[in-house]
C-alpha positions as CSV (number, residue, x, y, z in Angstrom):
1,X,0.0,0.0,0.0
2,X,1.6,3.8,-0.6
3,X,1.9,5.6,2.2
4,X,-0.6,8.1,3.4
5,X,-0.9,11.3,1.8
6,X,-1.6,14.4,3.7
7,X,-4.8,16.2,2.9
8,X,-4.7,19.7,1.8
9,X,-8.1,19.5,-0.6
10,X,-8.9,23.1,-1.3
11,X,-12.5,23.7,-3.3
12,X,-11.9,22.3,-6.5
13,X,-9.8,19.3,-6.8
14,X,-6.7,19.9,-9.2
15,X,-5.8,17.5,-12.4
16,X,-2.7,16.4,-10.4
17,X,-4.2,15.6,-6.9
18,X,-7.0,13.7,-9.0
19,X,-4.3,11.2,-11.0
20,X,-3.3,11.0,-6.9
21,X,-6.1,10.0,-6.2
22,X,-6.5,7.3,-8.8
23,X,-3.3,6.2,-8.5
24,X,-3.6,5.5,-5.0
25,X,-6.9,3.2,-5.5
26,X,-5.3,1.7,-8.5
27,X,-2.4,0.5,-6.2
28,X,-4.9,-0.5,-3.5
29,X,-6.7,-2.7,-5.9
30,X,-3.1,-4.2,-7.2
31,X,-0.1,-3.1,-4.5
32,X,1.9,-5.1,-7.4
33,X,1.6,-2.5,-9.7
34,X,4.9,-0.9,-10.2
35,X,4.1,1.5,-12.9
36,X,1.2,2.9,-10.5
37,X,4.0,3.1,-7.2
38,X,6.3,5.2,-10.4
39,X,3.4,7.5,-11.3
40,X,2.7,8.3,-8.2
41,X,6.1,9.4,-6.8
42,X,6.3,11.6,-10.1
43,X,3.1,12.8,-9.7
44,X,3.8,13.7,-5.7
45,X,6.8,15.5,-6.9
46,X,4.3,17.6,-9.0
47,X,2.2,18.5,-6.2
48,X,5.0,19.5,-4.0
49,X,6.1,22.1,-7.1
50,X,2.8,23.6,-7.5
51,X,2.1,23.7,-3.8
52,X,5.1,23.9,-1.6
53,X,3.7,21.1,0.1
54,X,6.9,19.5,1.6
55,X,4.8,17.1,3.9
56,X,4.3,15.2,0.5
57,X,8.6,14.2,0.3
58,X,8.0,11.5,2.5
59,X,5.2,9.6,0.2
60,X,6.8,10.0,-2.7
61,X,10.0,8.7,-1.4
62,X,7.9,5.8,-0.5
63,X,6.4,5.4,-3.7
64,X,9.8,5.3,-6.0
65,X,11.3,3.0,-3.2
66,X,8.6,0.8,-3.6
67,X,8.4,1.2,-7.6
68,X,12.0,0.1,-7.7
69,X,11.3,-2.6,-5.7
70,X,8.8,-3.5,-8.0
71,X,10.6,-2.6,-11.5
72,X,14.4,-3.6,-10.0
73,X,15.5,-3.2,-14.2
74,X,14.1,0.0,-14.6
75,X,16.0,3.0,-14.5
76,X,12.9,5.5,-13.8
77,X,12.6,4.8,-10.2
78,X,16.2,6.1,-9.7
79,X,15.4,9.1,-12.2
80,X,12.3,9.8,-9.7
81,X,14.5,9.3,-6.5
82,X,17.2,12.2,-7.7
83,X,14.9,14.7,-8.6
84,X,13.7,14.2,-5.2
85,X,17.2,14.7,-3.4
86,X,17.4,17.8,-6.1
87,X,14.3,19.4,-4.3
88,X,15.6,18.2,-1.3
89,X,18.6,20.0,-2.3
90,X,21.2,16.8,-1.2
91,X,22.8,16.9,-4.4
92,X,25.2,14.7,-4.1
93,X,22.6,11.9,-3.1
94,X,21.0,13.4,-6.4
95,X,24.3,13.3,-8.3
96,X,24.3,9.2,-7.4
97,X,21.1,8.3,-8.1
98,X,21.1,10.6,-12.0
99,X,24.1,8.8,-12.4
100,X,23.4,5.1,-11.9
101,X,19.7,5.8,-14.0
102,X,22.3,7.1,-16.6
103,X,24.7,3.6,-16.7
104,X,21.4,1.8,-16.2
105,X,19.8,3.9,-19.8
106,X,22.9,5.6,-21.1
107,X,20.3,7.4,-23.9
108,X,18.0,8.7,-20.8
109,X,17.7,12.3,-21.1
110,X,16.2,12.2,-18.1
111,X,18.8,11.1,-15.9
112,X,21.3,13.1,-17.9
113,X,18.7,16.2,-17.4
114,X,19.5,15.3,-12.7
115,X,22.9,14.5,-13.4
116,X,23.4,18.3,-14.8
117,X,21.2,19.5,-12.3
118,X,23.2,18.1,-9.5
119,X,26.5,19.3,-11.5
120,X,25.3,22.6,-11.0
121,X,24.2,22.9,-7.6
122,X,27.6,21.4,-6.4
123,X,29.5,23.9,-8.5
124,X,31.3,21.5,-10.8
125,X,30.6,23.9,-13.4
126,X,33.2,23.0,-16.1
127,X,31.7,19.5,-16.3
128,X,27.7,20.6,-16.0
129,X,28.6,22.8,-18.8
130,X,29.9,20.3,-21.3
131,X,27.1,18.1,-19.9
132,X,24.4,21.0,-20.8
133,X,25.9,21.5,-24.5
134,X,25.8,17.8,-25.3
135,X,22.4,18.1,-24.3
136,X,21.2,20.9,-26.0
137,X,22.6,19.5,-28.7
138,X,20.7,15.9,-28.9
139,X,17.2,17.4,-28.1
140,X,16.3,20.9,-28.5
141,X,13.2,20.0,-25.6
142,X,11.6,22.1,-22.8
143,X,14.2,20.0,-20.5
144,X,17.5,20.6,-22.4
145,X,16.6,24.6,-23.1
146,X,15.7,25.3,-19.9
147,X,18.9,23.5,-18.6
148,X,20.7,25.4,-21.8
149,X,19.3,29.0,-20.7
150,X,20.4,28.5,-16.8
151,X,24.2,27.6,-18.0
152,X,24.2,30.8,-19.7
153,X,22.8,33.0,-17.4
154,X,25.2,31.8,-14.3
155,X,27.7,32.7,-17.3
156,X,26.3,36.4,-17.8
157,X,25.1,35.7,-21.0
158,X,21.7,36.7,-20.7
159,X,20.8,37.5,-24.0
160,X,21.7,33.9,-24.9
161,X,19.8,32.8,-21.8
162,X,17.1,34.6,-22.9
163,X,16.8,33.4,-26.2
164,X,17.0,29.9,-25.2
165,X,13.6,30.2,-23.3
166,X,12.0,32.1,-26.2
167,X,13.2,28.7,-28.2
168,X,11.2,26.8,-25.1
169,X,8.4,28.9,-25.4
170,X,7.6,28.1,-29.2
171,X,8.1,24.5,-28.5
172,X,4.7,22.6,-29.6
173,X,2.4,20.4,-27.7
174,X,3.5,22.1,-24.4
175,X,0.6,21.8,-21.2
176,X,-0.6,25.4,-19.7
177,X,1.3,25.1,-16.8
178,X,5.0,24.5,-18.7
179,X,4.0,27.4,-20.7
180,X,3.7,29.8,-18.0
181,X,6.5,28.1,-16.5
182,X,8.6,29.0,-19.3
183,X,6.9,32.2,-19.7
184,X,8.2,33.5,-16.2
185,X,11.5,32.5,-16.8
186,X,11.2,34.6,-19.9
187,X,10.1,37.4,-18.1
188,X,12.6,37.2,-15.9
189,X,15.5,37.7,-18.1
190,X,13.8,40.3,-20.2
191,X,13.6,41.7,-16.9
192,X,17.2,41.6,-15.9
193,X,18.1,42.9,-20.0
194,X,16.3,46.3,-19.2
195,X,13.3,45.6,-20.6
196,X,10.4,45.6,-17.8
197,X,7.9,46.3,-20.6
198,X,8.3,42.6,-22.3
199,X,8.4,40.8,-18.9
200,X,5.0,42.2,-17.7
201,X,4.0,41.2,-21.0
202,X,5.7,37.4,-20.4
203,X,4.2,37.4,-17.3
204,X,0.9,38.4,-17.9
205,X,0.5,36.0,-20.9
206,X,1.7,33.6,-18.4
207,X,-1.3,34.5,-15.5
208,X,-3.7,34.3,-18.7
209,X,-2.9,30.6,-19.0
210,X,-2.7,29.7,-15.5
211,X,-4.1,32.4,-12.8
212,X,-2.8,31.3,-9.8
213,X,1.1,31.0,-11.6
214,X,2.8,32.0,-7.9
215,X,6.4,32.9,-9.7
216,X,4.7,34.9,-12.4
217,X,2.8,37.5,-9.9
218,X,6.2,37.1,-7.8
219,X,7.7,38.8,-11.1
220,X,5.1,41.6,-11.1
221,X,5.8,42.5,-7.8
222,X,9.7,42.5,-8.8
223,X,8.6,44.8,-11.4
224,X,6.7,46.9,-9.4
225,X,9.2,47.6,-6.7
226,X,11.8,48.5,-9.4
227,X,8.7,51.6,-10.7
228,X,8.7,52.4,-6.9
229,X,4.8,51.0,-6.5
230,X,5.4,49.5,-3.2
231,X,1.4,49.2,-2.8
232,X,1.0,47.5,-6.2
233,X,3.9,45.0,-5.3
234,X,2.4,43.8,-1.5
235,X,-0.7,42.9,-3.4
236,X,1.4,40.8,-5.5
237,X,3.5,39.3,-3.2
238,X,0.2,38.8,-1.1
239,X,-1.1,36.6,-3.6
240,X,2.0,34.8,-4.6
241,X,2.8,33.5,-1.0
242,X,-1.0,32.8,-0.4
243,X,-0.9,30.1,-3.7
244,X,2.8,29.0,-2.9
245,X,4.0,29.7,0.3
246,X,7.3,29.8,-0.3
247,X,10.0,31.7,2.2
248,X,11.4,33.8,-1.4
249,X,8.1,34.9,-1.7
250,X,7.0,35.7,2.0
251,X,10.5,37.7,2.3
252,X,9.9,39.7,-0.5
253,X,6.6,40.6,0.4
254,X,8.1,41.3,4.3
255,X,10.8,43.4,2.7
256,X,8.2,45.3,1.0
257,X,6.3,46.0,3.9
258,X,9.4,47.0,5.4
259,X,10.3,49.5,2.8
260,X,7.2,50.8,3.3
261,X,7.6,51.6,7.1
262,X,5.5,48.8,8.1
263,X,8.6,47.6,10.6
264,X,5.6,45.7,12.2
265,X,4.0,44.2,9.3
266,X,7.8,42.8,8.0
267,X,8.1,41.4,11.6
268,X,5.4,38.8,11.3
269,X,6.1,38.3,7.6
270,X,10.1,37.4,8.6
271,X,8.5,35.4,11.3
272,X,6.5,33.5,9.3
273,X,9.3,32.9,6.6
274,X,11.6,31.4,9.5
275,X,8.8,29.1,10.7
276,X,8.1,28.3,6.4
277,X,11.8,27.3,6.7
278,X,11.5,24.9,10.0
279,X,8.9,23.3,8.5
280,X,11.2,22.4,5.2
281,X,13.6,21.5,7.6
282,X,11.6,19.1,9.4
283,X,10.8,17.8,5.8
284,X,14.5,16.8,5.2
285,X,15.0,19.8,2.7
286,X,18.3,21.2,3.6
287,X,18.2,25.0,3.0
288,X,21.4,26.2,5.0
289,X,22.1,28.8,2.0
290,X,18.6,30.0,1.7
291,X,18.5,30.9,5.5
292,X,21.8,32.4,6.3
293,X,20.8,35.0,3.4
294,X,17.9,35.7,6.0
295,X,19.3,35.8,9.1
296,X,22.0,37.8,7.4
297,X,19.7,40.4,6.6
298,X,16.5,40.1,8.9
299,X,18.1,38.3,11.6
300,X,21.9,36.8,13.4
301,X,25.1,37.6,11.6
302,X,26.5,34.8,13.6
303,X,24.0,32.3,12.5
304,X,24.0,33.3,9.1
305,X,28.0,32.9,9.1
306,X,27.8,29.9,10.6
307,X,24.8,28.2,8.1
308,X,27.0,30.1,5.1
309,X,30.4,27.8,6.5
310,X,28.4,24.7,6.1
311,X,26.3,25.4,2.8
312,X,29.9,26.2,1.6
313,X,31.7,23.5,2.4
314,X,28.7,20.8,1.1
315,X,29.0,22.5,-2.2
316,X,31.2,25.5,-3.1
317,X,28.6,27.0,-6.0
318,X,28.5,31.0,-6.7
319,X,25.6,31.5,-4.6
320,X,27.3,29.8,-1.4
321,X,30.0,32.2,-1.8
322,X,28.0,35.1,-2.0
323,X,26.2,34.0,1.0
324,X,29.5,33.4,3.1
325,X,30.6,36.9,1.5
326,X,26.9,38.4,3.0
327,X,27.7,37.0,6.4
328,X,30.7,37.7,6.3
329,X,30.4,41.4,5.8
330,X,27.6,41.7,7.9
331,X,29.8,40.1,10.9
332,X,32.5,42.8,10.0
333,X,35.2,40.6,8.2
334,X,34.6,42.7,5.1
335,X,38.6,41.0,3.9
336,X,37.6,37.8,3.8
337,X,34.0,38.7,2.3
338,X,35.7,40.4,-0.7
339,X,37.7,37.0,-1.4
340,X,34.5,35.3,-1.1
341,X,32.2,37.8,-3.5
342,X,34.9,37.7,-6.1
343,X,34.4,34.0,-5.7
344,X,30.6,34.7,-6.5
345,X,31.1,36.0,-10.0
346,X,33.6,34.2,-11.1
347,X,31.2,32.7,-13.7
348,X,30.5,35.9,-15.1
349,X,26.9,36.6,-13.7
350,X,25.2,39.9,-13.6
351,X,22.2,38.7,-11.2
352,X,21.4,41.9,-9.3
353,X,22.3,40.2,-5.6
354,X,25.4,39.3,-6.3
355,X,26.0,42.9,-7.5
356,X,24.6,44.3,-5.2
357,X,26.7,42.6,-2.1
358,X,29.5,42.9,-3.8
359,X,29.7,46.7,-3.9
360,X,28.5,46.9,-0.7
361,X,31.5,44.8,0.7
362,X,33.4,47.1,-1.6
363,X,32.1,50.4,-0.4
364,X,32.8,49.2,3.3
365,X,36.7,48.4,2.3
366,X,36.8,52.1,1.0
367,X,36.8,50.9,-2.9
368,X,34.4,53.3,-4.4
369,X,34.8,53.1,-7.5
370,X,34.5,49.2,-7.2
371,X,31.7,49.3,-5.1
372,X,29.9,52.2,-7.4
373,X,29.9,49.7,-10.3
374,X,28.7,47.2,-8.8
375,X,25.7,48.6,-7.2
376,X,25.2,50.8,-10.4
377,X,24.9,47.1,-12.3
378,X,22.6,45.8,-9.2
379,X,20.4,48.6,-9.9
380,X,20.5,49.2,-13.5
381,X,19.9,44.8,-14.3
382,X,16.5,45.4,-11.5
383,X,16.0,48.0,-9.6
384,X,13.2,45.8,-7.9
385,X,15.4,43.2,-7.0
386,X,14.8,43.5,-3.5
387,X,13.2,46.5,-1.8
388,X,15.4,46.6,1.0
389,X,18.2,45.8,-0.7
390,X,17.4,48.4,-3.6
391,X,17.2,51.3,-0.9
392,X,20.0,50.4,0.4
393,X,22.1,50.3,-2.6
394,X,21.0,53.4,-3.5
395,X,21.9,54.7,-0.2
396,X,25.3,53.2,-0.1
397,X,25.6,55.3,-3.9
398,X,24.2,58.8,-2.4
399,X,27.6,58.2,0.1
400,X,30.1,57.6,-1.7
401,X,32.6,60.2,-2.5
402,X,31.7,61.9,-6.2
403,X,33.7,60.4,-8.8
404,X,36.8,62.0,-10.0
């Protein structure tokens, strides 16, 4: 029998939780049924992606277990099992498991797609790269493009990036909800190009196909904070975190509130982020990275240094060095933090946070000029990156001594 599944019905039962549903009386009527057990942990990953809904790890675990039980020849279990250590971010458990699929199927794109994925999040770059090109280069899919489009933009190469997804986009036969998955991605980098006209446009076509799409109203609330709309971008953020209560999205929408001079308001947002976070935690997610950003910013330098050290040493990527640079400038050891940000664009990337913390480390070690282009680039790739962090980098600007 598959393990139980926690409840969350809301009004109208979704096309995912009713395969669930069917799948889970299809396996009651036949527990032997391994392609049931398969569909199900696929479908359970899903769910957790379109609700946040990390309660549902531990029955899908239980279902690819069981489906590899069942199919012991089958590589597909093992595909199912890494993209769960991926959204459990253990990559290296990931790594494994997209590997052995990959001897098991050697043509599976879809163990090559985890095995890249896990590349990347433990910063083996060099090889995830090569991996991503190969791919790109058998099947022009969703899958490989989207993979394609990341590679470039960690490289700064976001008009390549960009038109990687628009490739994705026009790719036929694709269900509402990859659409308007694509589609925010889209917006995104049309966003971070300098053209915030197109991605409300991307993102807009993207709510027309799916009006609940979470990351799509997340990027209309970016947008909104960069036009200074602080009201238009809470109701955004409102709405985002109320479909897919994600920390990102509760931050952003406590940051706003902050910016705003609700101090109170951005308290119990904050509050609720950190208890968002527990609960992943308790769900086996690790997201050391994720919440020494926060408590660098909204909370203890000390514990943010001390979650950067170990998100660091389990995989030295270009986003655990700019968190360890974060904590470490916010703990005073702006020296070290400079090491560390250089460390975070090494690739090349012009994502606005990076920016921005580097010129702020820069400004505090009395390099303006360094730190002015920096925050200049933060500001000038999205000036709604973060509406904290987008006052404050102007702020840090408005101090600086002119330039010569």
């Amino acid at each position: 029998m598959p393990e139980a599944v926690p409840s969350r019905a809301p009004a109208s039962e979704s096309p995912t939780q009713a395969l669930i549903k069917f799948l889970i009386e299809r396996i009651a009527a036949d527990p032997t049924d391994g392609e049931a057990q398969l569909e199900l942990g696929f479908a359970l990953v899903q769910r957790i992606r379109e609700t946040a809904d990390t309660s549902l790890y531990a029955p899908a675990e239980a279902a690819f277990a069981e489906a590899s039980r069942l199919l012991p020849a089958d590589p597909r279990p093992l595909i199912g099992i890494g993209g769960l250590r991926l959204g459990r971010h253990e990559f290296a458990a990931a790594l494994e498991a997209g590997q052995e699929a990959l001897e098991a199927d050697p043509t599976s794109a879809s163990a090559a797609n985890v095995v890249v994925d896990a590349l990347v999040e433990l910063g083996r770059y060099e090889e995830a790269f090569a991996a991503v090109e190969a791919l790109a280069a058998g099947s022009a899919d969703l899958s490989s493009l989207a993979r394609l489009s990341y590679a470039r933009e960690l490289q700064g190469d976001l008009p390549g990036a960009l038109e990687a997804m628009q490739r994705a986009a026009a790719s036929p036969g694709l269900a509402a909800e990859n659409t308007a998955f694509v589609l925010a991605i889209v917006g995104q980098l049309q966003r971070l190009t300098g053209d915030p006209d197109a991605a409300r446009a991307s993102y807009e076509q993207a709510l027309e196909l799916v009006p609940d799409h979470g990351p799509s109203l997340a990027g209309l609330g970016r947008l909104a904070v960069g036009d200074g709309d602080l009201v238009a971008a809470r109701g955004f953020y409102e709405r985002a975190a109320a479909i897919l209560p994600l920390p990102e999205y509760v931050i952003a929408l406590g940051e706003t509130l902050e910016a705003a001079g609700d101090t109170a308001g951005a308290r119990r947002q904050y509050d609720l982020a950190r208890a968002e976070t527990e609960l992943f935690r308790a769900s086996g997610v690790v997201v050391d990275l994720e919440l020494s950003l926060f408590e660098a910013d909204h909370g203890d330098a000390a514990e943010a240094l001390k979650l950067a050290e170990a998100a660091y040493a389990a995989a030295p990527t270009v986003r655990a060095a700019d968190a360890l640079a974060w904590a470490l400038h916010r703990s005073g050891r702006d020296a070290e933090a400079w090491k560390r940000a250089q460390e975070a664009l090494r690739l090349g990337s012009r994502e606005p946070l990076l920016q921005y913390h580097a010129g702020a480390i820069a400004a505090a070690l009395g390099e303006s000029e360094v730190a002015r282009r920096h925050l200049e680039a933060a500001l000038a790739a999205d000036p709604g990156f973060s509406a904290t962090g987008a006052a404050d980098a102007r702020a840090i600007l408005e101090a600086l001594p002119a330039a010569p």
